[in-house]
C-alpha positions, 0 to 999 in steps of 0.5 A: 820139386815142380810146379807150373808153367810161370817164370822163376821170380828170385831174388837174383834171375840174371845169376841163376840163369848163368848158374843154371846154363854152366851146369846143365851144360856141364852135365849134358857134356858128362854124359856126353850127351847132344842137345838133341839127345837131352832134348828127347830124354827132357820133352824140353825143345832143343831150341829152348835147351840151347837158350838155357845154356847160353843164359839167355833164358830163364827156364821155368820150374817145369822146364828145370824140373824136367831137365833134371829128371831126364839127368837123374839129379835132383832140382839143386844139382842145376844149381851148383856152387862152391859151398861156405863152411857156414851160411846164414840164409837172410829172409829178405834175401831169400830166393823164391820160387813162384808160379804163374800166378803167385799162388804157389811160392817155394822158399828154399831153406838151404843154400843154394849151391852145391848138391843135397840129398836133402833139401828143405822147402818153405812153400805158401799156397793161396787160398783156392790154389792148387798146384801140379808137380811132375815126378821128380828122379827115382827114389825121391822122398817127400815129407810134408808137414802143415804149419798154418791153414790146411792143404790137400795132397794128390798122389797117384789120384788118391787126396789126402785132406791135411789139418795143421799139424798133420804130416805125410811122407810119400813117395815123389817119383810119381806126379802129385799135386798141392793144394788149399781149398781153405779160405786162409793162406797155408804155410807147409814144410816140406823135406825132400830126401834122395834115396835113389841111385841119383848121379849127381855129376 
């Protein structure tokens, strides 16, 4: 899942950026990739590929989204770890993903570490907000249902106005965006599947 140009405000940027170096590195070295080739595939300079590497900077979610789609791995296989048998995911703990300008927040509702072929998403959208997504890896599924408030999702031009309790499952291989013309916050949940040939590392 992708949004804007904004920097990732989590609950921990200094760990994710060292978790997000050691496995983009890993992955580019599994396909025996150079920087340079990586930097082609990703339309993410070289420059910056070699800051996210080295831990140095904290990409955006447009950076990550299209590093992994260039790998052919979903967003989480960036973020990589040794798994617990058993995870308790605390509110106040949560590791968020926001936009630019605070309009867009994304909360993760599955640890994150590890590879998933199924992830879920908690995602907030403010009032006169829209936000544009880029593919995500071939196959990709989203299913999306409105909890709160109302949204609209744009998929390949086509909009799809959505009340709360109104679903949409489509497919996220292609761009698409989410957006709340409402005048009250939306509260969405959304289901992201792999069904492609994805390569995980």
């Amino acid at each position: 899942m992708t949004t804007s140009d904004g920097p990732i405000a989590e609950t921990d940027p200094t760990d994710l950026a060292s978790v997000v170096a050691r496995r983009v590195a890993e992955l580019r070295r599994q396909r025996q990739w150079s920087l340079e080739l990586l930097a082609k595939q990703s339309g993410v300079s070289r420059a910056m590929l070699w800051q996210v590497e080295q831990g140095r900077s904290a990409p955006t979610l447009k950076v990550l989204s299209r590093i992994a789609a260039s790998l052919d791995v979903p967003l989480t296989a960036l973020l990589h770890g040794e798994r617990a048998s058993a995870e308790v995911l605390r509110a106040d703990q949560a590791k968020l993903l926001t936009s630019a300008d605070g309009g867009y927040v994304s909360r993760a509702l599955f640890p994150f570490t590890g590879t998933h072929a199924v992830e879920f998403y908690e995602i907030r959208l403010a009032p006169g907000v829209r936000e544009q997504a880029e593919a995500h890896a071939p196959g990709t599924i989203e299913n999306l249902v409105v909890s709160v408030g109302s949204a609209e999702i744009e998929i390949a031009g086509q909009r799809h106005a959505l009340a709360a309790g109104d679903a949409i499952h489509f497919r996220a291989d292609q761009p698409h965006a989410y957006a709340n013309f409402g005048q009250e916050p939306a509260l969405l949940y959304l289901v992201m599947s792999y069904t492609g040939e994805l390569n995980y590392g």
